[in-house]
C-alpha positions as CSV (number, residue, x, y, z in Angstrom):
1,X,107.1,138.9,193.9
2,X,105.8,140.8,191.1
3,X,108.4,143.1,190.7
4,X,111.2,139.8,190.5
5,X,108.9,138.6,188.1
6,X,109.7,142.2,185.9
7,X,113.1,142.0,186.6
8,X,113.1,138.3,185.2
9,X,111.2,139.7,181.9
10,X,113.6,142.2,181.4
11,X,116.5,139.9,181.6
12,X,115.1,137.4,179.4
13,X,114.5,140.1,176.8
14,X,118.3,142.1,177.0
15,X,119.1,138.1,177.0
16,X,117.4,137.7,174.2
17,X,118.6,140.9,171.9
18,X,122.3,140.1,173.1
19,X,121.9,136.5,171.6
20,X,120.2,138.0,168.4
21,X,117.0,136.6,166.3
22,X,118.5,133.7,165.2
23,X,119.2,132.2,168.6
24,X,116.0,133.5,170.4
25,X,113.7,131.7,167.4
26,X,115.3,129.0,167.3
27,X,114.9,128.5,171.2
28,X,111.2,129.4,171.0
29,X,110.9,126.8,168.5
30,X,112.1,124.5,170.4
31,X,110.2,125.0,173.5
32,X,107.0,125.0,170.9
33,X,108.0,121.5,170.0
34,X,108.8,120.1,173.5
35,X,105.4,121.4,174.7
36,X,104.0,119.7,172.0
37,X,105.6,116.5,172.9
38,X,104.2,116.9,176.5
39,X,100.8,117.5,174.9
40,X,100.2,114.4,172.5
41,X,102.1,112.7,175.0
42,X,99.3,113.0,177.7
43,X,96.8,111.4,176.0
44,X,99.0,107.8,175.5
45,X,99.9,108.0,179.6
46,X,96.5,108.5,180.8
47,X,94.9,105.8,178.5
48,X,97.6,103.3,179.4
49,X,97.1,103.8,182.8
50,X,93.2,103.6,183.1
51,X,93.8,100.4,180.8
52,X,95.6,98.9,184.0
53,X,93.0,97.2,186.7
54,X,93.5,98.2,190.0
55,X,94.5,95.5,192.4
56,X,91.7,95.1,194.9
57,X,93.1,94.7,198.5
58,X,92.3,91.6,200.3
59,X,91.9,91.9,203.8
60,X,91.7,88.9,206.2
61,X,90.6,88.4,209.5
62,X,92.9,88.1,212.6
């Protein structure tokens, strides 16, 4: 598994000098700002969803 994972580096990185600086930056960038996104964004979910009461289960007798 290892050595696949390697391989994969080594084709990201010819990938990345075929492309040239321009295009690998500007894809780093841009996977800088989504993870951002996914970051501040946690924050908002998880208050929003403690915010919500659970519903209590009712359970009657037969």
């Amino acid at each position: 598994m290892a050595l696949w994972m390697l391989v994969a580096l080594a084709d990201l990185a010819i990938l990345a000098a075929a492309a040239g600086a321009l295009v690998t930056i500007s894809v780093l960038v841009a996977l800088a700002v989504l993870a951002g996104g996914f970051v501040a964004a946690r924050p908002l979910l998880t208050k929003r969803a403690a915010a919500v009461p659970a519903e209590s289960v009712v359970r009657r007798r037969a």
